[in-house]
Every structure is written in C-alpha cells, then in structure tokens.
N, C-alpha and C positions, 0 to 999 in steps of 0.2 A: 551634627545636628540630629535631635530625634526626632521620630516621626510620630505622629498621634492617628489610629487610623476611625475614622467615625463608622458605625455600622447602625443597619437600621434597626428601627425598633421595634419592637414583635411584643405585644401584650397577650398575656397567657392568660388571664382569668375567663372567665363567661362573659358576654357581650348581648347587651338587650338590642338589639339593631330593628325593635319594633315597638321600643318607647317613643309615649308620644306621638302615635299615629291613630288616627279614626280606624274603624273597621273596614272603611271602603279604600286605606291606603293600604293597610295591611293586606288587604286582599291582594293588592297588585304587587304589592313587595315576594310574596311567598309561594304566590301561583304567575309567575310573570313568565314563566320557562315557552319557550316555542315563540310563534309569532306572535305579537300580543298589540293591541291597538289600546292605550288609556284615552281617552276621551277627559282632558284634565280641565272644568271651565274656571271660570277667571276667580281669580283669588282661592283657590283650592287646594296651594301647597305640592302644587305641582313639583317642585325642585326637593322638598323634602322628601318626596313618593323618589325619585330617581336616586337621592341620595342614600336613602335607606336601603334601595333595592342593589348599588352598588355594596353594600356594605356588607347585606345580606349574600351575596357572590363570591368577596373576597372572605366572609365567616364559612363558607361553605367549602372553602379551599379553592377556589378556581384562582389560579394567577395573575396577578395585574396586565401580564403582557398579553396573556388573552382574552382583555376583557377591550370592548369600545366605545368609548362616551364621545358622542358626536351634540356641540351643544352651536350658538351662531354667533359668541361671542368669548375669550379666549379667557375673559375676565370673568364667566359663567364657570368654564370649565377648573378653571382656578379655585372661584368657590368650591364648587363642587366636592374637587377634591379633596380640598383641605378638610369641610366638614366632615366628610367623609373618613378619613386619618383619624381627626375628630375623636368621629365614632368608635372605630374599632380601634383606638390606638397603635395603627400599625402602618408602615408607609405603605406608601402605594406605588414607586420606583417602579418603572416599566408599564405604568398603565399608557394606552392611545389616549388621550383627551386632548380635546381641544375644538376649533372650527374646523367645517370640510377642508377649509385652505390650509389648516396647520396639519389636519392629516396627510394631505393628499402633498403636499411639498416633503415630510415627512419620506412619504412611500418614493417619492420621484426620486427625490436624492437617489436611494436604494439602487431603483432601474432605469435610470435615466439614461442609459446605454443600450435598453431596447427600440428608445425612439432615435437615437442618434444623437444626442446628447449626451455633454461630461457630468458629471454628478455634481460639479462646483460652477453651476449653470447660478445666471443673474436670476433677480425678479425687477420687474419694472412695475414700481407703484404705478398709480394712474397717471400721475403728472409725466414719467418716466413714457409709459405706454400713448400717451397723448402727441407728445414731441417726436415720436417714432412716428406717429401714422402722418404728423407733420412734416414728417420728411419723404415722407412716402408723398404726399402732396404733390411736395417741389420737384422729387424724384421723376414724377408722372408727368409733370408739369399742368398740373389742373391749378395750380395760386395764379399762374399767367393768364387764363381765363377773362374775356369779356367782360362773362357775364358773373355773378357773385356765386361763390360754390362755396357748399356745405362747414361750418368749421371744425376741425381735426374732436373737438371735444364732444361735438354731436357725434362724430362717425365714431369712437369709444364707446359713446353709448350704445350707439345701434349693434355693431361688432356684439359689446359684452352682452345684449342683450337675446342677439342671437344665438353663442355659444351656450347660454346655460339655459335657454330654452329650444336646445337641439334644431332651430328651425333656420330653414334658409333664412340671408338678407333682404331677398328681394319680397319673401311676405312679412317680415320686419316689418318694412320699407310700406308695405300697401298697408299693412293692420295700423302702426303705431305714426306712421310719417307719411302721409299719402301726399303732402306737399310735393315730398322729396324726389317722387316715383319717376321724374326727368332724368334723374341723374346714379338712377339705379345701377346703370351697367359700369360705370365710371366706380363707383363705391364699390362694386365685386371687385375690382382688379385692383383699388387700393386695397383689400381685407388679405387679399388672393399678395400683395408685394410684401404689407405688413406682417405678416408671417411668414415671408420666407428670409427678411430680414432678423426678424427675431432668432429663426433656426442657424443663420449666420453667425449671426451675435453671441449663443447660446444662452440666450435669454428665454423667458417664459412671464408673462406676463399672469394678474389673479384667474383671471378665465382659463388659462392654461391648466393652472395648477390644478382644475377640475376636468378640462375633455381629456389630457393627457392623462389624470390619473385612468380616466376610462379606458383610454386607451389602452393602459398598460393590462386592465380587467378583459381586453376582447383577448386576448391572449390567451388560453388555456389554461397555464399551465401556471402563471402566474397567478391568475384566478382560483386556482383551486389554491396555492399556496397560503394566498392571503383570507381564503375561508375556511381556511382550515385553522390559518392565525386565529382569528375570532370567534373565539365558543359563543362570545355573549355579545351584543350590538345594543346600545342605548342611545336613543336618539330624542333631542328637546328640541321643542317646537316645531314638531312635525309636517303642521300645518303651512309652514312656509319654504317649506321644500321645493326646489324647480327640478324638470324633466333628466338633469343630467343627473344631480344629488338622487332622483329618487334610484335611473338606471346602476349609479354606485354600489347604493343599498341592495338593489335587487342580486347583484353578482358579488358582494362581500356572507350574503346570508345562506350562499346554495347548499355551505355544507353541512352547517350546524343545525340551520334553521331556529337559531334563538336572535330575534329581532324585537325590540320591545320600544315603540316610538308613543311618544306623549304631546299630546297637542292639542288644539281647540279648532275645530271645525267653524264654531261661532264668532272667529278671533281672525279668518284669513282675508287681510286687506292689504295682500301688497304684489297682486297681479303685475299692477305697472313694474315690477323687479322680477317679473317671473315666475314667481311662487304660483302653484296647482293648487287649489282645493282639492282635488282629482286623487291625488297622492294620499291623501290622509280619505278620503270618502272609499275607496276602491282597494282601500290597505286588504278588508276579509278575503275580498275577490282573487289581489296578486297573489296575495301571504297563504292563500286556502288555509284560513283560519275565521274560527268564532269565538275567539278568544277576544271580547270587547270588554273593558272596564268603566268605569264612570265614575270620575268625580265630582259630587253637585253640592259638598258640603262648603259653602261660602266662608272666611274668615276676614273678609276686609271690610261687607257692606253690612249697611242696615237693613233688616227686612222689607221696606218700603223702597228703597234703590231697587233690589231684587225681584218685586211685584213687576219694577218698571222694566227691567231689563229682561224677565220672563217672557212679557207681553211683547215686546220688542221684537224678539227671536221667531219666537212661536207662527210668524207669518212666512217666514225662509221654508219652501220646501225642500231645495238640496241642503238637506243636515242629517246629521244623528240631534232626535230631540235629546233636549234635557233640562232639568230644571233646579237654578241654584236654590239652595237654602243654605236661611240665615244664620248665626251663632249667636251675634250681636246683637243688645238688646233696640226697639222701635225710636228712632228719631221722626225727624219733620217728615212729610209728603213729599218730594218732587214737587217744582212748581216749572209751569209753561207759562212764561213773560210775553205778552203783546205790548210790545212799544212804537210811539206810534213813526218813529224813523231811526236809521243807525246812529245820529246823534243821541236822540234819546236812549239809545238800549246803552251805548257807551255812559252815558251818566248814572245808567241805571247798577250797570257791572261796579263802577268808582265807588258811589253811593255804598254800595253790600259790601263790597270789600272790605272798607273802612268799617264799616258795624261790627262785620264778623272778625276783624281784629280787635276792636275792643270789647269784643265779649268773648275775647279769648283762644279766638284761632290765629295762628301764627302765618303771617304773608306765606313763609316757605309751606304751609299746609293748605294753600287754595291755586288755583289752577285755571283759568279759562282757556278753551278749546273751541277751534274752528272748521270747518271743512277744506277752506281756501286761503291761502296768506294772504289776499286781497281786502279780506273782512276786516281785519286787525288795525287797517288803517288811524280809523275814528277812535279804535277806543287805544292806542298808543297815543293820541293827543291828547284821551282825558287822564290817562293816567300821570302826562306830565305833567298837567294842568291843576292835580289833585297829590301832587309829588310822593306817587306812591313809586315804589322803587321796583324795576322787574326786568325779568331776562325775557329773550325771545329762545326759548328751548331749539336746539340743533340747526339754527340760523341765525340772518342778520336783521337788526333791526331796520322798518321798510324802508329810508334814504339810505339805508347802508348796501343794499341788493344792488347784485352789478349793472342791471335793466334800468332802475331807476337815476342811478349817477351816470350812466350812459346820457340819458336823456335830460338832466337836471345842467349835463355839463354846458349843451348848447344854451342853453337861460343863462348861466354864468359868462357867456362869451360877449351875450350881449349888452349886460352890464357893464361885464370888467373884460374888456379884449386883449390885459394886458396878464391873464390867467391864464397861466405860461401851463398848467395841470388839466383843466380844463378845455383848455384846446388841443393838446394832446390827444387827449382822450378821446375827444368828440371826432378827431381827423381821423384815428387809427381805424373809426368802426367803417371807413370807405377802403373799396378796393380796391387793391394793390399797393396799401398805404398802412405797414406795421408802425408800430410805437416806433422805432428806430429814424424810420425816415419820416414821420409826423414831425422828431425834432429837430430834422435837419429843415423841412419846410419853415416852421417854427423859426428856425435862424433868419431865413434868407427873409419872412417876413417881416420878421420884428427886429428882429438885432441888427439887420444889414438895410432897414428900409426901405425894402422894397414892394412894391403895388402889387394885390395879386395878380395882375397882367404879367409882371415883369417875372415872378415868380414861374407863372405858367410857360414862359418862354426858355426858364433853366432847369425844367425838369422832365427826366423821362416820361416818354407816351405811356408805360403803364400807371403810374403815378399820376398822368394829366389827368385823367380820364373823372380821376372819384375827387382831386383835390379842387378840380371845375365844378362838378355838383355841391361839393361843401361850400364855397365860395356865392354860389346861386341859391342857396338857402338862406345862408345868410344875408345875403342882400337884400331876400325878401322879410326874412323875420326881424331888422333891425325897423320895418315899417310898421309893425304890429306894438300894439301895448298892450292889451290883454293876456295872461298868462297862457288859457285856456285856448286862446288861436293860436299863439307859438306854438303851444304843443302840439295842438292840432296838425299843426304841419311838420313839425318835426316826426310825429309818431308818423306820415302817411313813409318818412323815409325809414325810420327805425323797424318797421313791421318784417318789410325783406328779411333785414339782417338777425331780426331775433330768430325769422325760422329756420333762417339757415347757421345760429348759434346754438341755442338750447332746447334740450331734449323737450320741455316744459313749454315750449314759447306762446302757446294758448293760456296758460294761469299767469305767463309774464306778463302780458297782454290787457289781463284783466287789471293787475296791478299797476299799469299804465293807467291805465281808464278812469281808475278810483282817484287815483293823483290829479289828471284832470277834472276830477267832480270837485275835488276836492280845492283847484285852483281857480270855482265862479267865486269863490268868497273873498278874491283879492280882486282890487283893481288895477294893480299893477306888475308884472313881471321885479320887480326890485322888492315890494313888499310879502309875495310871495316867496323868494329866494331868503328872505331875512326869517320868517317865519321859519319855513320847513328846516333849514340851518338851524333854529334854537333845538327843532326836536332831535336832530342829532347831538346836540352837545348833552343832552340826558342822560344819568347812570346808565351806560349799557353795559353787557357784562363784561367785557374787559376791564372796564373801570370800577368798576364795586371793589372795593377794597377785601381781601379774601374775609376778616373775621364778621365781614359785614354780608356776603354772598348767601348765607345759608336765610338772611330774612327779608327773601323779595317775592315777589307776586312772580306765577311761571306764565306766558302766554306762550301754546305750541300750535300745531294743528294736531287734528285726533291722530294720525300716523306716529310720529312722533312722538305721542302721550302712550302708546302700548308700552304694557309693563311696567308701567308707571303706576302712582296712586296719591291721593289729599283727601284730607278732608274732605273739602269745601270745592267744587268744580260748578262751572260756569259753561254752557254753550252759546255762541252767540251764531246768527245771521241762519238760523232755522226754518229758513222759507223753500219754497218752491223756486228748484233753478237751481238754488247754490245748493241744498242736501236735499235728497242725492242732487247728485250733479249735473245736469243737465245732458250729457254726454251719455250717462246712464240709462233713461230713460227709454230707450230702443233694445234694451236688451236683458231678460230674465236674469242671465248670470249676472250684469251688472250689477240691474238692481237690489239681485241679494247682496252683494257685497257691500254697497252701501248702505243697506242696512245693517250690517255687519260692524261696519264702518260706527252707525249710532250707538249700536249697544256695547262695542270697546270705550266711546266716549263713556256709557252709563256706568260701567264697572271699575271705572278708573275712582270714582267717587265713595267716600267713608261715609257721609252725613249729611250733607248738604247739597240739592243739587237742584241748577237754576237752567233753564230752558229757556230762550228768548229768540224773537224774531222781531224784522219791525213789518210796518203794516203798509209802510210806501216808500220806495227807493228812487233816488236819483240818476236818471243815465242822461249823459251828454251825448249822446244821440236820438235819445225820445223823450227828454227830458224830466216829468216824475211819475212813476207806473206805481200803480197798488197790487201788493203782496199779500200772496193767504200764505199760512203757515206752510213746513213741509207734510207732505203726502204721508209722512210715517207718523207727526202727531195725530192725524186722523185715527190711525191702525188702533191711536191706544184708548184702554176703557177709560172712562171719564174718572172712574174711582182708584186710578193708581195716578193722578196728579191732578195737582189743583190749578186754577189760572188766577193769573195776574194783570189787570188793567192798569200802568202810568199814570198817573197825574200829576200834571206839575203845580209845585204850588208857588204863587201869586204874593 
C-alpha cells in the first residue's frame, strides 16, 4: 500500500494582513507588542482587529506554537483561526487557541503528575460533577436530614462559583445565598469530601481545569516554562474575565510581557458568573502599561441608536469613556412606548412585528429583550394568539421551566388524580422522597388501592414524614376552586424547596407570581390548566421544522442577546423595579452594571428600536400599583428619542 504524506501549506507571495481595516484597527494590529489594553465597543469589528493582529505575528515569523489566543468559546477560536489561515494562506498547526478550559486541560494533561494525578485523568461535565457532590450528600449523610437541605445542583453552583472567584464558600454563602448561611459549615465539608473524591477518582471537574492549571503556575519553574512558551498572549472578551483567569494571565505574561486583551468595559454584565470589571479597568495599573487603544468606529448601528447608546453610557463613572460612531446611513428615532399595562405593551410588540415584517424585515431579523424571564409571560400569549412563530433564545418556553411544571403538576392532580407523571413529580419535590420511591408510593396508592392511611402505615419514617405533608395539602386544595388560591397554597410550600434548589430561586419566584396574576382571569382550576396547556402545544423550538427555523421572531433576555444583533429590537417592561433591578438599587457598582446591562440591550439593534413600559401592573398581593418608567429613561435627553402614547381603537 502507498502512502500519501500531506504537508502544510506555506504561501510565499506578499501578504496585505492590513486590508480592510480603519485606521484605529491598524493601529492596534501593528503597534500591539508589550501589554496593550484595546478598548473594542460594540460592533467595532473587534474579531477582525484580533484576527489581523494574529496574522500580522505569524507574517512577522513568530511560531504558531508561541503564540496564545485565549477566546470564551471554542467555536470563536475555530473562527478565528481559520480566517486567519485565510489570511496568510498558511496553517497555523501548533497554535494554543481555544477557551481557558481547552488551554488549561491542554497544559494538565502535560503536568498532571505535579498535582498527583495521571495524565489520562476524567473530566466530569456538570451533570457528572452534580451526582458526585450527591454522593457526597449520602456519603455525609445530610439526604437523612429532618429538615430539607440544600440540593447537590445549588451546591455546584456555589462550589463553581467560589473557585473561579478565588473566594471562600462561606462569603459565597453570605454575599450571593444568605438564606443558606445555616447550613454553611455542613456545605464546607461536603466541598472539603467532593474533592477528595474527585482526587480518588482522578477526575477533575470544569473548575478544576482552571485552579489546577494555577496551581501548576505557583510553581516556579513551571511558570517560567510556560512564559517562556508564549512570546505573544491574545485575549477576547476581556471584560468577562474572573479573579482566577485574570491571576492565569498575570503568571503566563512575566516573561515576554506581550499581552494584548480586547474587551468592552461598557459590555461587562455577568458578575453573577464572576466576571470583574476590575480585570479589564486596572489592566494599565497591573500590565504598567499606557498602552490603550479605542475602538469607537461603529459598523452595525444607525447614527440615531448610537446618539441613544452614547447618552446611555456617559452616566457610568467606573469606565474608560468613549463614543461610538456611525458608518451607517440615519434611520427612524428610537421610540419610548408608554402602554398603559403589560397586556397592552404585549399587543403593542404583536402589532409592530407584524408591520415590520410586511414592510420587509424578516421575523429572523427582529428581536425582543427583557431584563427578567418573568416579563415574557403576556407577550408569549399574544404571540400565540397572533401565530407569530418564535424561539425563546438559550431557554425554555415559560410552562416548559422546571419551577413552573413543578408547581402546574399539583393543579393536574386535582383534576386528573389518575396522572400517574404528574404525581410523580409533584411527590419527588418532598423529602426524603426521590422519583424512585414517588413510584413505588404511586403503586401502593393506585395500582394496589390503597388509602393514603394504609400507605402511611407501609412506608419508611423517612419517607412518612414529606408523603404526610403532600397528602395534607391535598386534602386541603381539593376544597379550593379558584386557580389563584390553589396556588397560593401550593407556592407557601414550594418557596422552601425552590431555595433550597436553584441558584436563581428569587427571579423563579417572580415567575411564579406572574403565573398567578396571570390565573385571576380563570374561574376555574380545569380551565386554567386547558388554557396554559394550549400555550405549550405552540411552535417551540424543538418543533419548528429546521428549513422553517431561521424565520421566527427571537424572544431572549438582554444577557443572553450579548453578541448578538437584528435589525429591528424591542424592550419591554422598562419600569422602575424590574430595570435595574430592584436588587441593584443599594449599590453604585450594581447600578452601573445595569446600566451596562441597557446599553448592550441598545447596540444589539440595526434600525429599529422600540422602548416600552406599562403604566400599571398587577400583583396578587397588592393588587394594581402605578408604574413610572425606569430611572435610566429619565438619564436621557428628550432629543435622542421620541415617545409613544397607545390607543386602542373602538
């Protein structure tokens, strides 16, 4: 048999690797050497500035194996490359690229034998890492527990969240979960067992793959090794860097000191995961460097977006200012919607949508964005209602959320008690009672008919304990007919268990709430249950036939919509409370970021872009309050948006 050997490809001619760039890209592509901070803002062609500046490196002769592109998704770095190759028609075999996690597994493999580990060590996805600390649980014997404790899914997050923000669990625990702070000392020694399992194991979970690569950095000698590997360091999205990524960077660059991070200061909203503004503000300070660049030449918006997203910013004092400009020639104003409740703003989004697809914007090019998934409620019914077709971006459509079928399940039981899914469900959320033995109950009630007396009499005391509460709930909600007092009583038991389930269980919460606002409009638990049922049977994205996907309406929240972009974008529920947050409000640093938070909403938009709030909301607990706009429509001048009054017409 012959062999054929493939070799790479090496283009000999001259290479422009500064076609196509502004003057303010070219600058950072060709003066980028030493530490350098770009300051890249939204829609500036940030990836093209990184790509170029690779390109320019490897024309320069520096070796792909010493160069580093550090990007936060593995399908960036992919890009990256390739245009790259692209460019210079030449491979790039042995460059680092990838996520911190693809480097840093990368290097473990390598030394994996300085921590005490084999170099053919596991990784435990999250689901993997979840069922670990759940053995650690049983192991400790905290699931035996009285009283209802923590679940293994919440304590992953605390863990992960602690590792990659360098900080104990127990200020975790006080900053992010002060619920929790009973059970503090218990969650050290499961964090304290789950890692020494793992070391057993030779496993390493994603958080690993980052303290241990540090780990392997406090090392001397190692350190110098690997900074010595790296003449050149490139780093995207700099801005959402957390405390362990930044200490990485800081001991990968001792020796070359060419570090060159591109990011947006105006763009960092995702504290809740860790990320520092700190990191990218404080870069001149670490890096002792004045080497700052700025991208402010805009390629996505309209001039009139950018007036709004100017003015937006401009009130943040921890920044580097800056100010986008347009390329693009002047479309419409920005408009601020007052409607006069979230039904109305929901007809109002329906209404526009439908317009600006017949005049020629495509669903796949408009976008509405929220602050909270709670908001989304009303206008996911009018969009059924008006069969416009749309995804819910990087989630579930709202009765598809595990909080809401949690709590939907108990209404099902009392219609149909013989919703063998549904009961399930609803038994597993008491303790001491897994889906397992929910269906062994489930037998001995239904299939072997017996009373829940008789039940209670053949089943283990830790099992009595929560399948006696379920049984007294029910007894009393089969008395109730209104939706809205079932739930009522179902949510006073549900509240425990969400805190003690998910990291979020405050925005879960809220989403509860709206569901019961949303259930005074039934008179009956049966026609409420028939309803919310239709709205799940609607295109959701699973179901959109692929050639049919690319032309739907996107509903996300602004997190979610980063790096993203449409035409045509929509915000809704712009009041005071929900943006900022309510949460925010006690705190400066907060409240920049949720301003931060608006103006990634503003630059996600090409052309169109709508602002809406209503003017009075409903709570089931104080029944209808009036709303003024949020505090940041105040911020802005009257002459970078126009306002919009509702009327319905007759």
């Amino acid at each position: 048999m012959e062999k054929y050997k493939l070799k790479p490809y090496q283009h000999k001619g001259k290479i422009d690797y500064l076609q196509g760039l502004n003057p303010e890209q070219k600058e950072v592509v060709e003066n980028g050497n030493g530490a350098a901070l770009v300051l890249a803002g939204a829609g500036s062609g940030k990836t093209r500035v990184l790509i170029h500046r690779l390109a320019y490196l490897l024309y320069q002769g520096v070796s792909p194996k010493n160069i580093l592109l550090v990007t936060f998704t593995n399908r960036a770095s992919a890009e990256m490359t390739h245009r790259a190759e692209s460019l210079i028609h030449s491979s790039l075999k042995g460059l680092w690229a990838g996520t911190f996690h693809h480097i840093g597994n990368r290097i473990l493999r390598r030394e994996a034998k300085h921590l005490g580990y084999s170099s053919n060590f596991s990784i435990a996805d999250s689901e993997d890492a979840k069922s670990l600390i759940g053995d650690c649980l049983q192991s400790l014997g905290y699931h035996k527990k009285e009283k209802m404790f923590p679940k293994k899914r919440l304590l992953y997050n605390i863990y992960s969240l602690a590792i990659n923000s360098q900080t104990d669990s127990d200020e975790i625990i006080a900053k992010f979960y002060p619920h929790l702070q009973e059970y503090a000392h218990q969650i050290k020694k499961i964090f304290s067992h789950y890692q020494q399992k793992k070391k057993q194991a030779n496993v390493m979970d994603f958080s690993d793959l980052l303290s241990k690569w540090l780990e392997i950095l406090e090392d001397p000698q190692l350190a110098k090794k690997y900074s010595q590997t790296f003449r050149y360091i490139l780093v995207d999205e700099y801005q959402d860097t957390n405390q362990i990524q930044f200490e990485i960077l800081k001991k990968l660059s001792t020796y070359h000191k060419n570090i060159l991070v591109v990011g947006d200061d105006a763009q960092s909203i995702y504290s809740f995961r860790a990320a520092q503004i700190s990191n990218l503000l404080d870069f001149p300070k670490v890096f002792k460097t004045d080497k700052i660049f700025k991208l402010e030449i805009n390629y996505r918006s309209s001039p009139q977006i950018l007036n709004l997203a100017n003015a937006i910013i401009e009130h943040n004092v921890c920044q580097y200012p800056k100010k986008l400009k347009a390329v693009k020639d002047d479309t419409e104003i920005p408009h601020l919607v007052s409607a006069k409740d979230v039904y109305q703003q929901a007809k109002f989004v329906g209404q526009r949508v439908l317009e600006l697809n017949r005049e020629g914007t495509p669903l796949s090019e408009i976008a509405v964005l929220f602050r909270s998934r709670f908001q989304a409620l009303e206008l996911e019914m009018e969009m059924t209602k008006r069969n416009i077709p749309y995804i819910v971006r990087g989630g579930l459509r709202f009765f598809e959320q595990a909080h809401i079928k949690d709590v939907i399940s108990f209404l099902k039981i009392i219609i149909n008690p013989h919703d063998e899914i549904a009961f399930k469900r609803a038994l597993s959320l008491y303790r001491g009672i897994g889906k397992n033995y929910a269906y062994r109950i489930w037998e001995k009630l239904i299939l072997e008919n017996n009373s829940p007396y008789q039940v209670l009499e053949k089943i283990p005391k830790r099992q009595k304990t929560g399948f006696k509460e379920f049984n007294n709930l029910f007894t009393q909600l089969k008395k109730i007919k209104k939706p809205e007092d079932a739930l009522e009583k179902i949510l006073k038991m549900y509240k425990e268990y969400c805190y003690l389930s998910f990291d979020n269980a405050a925005e879960r919460l809220m989403d509860l709430e709206e569901m019961v606002k949303m259930s005074y409009n039934y008179p009956t638990i049966k026609e409420f249950l028939n309803d919310s049922g239709s709205y799940e049977e609607f295109k959701s994205e699973k179901r959109i036939p692929e050639e049919e996907r690319e032309e739907v309406l996107t509903l996300t929240t602004i997190h979610q919509a980063k790096g993203l972009e449409w035409e045509a974008v929509f915000i809704i529920g712009f009041c005071e409370y929900d943006f900022p947050h309510a949460k925010a409000l006690n705190s400066q640093e907060s409240l920049e970021e949720e301003r931060r938070l608006f103006y990634v909403a503003t630059t996600r938009t090409k052309s169109f872009f709508y602002i809406s709030y209503p003017q009075t909301k409903f709570s089931h607990k104080t029944g209808i309050i009036i709303t003024r706009p949020s505090m940041f429509a105040h911020e802005l001048p009257q002459e970078n948006y126009q306002e919009i009054i509702l009327e319905e017409e007759i």
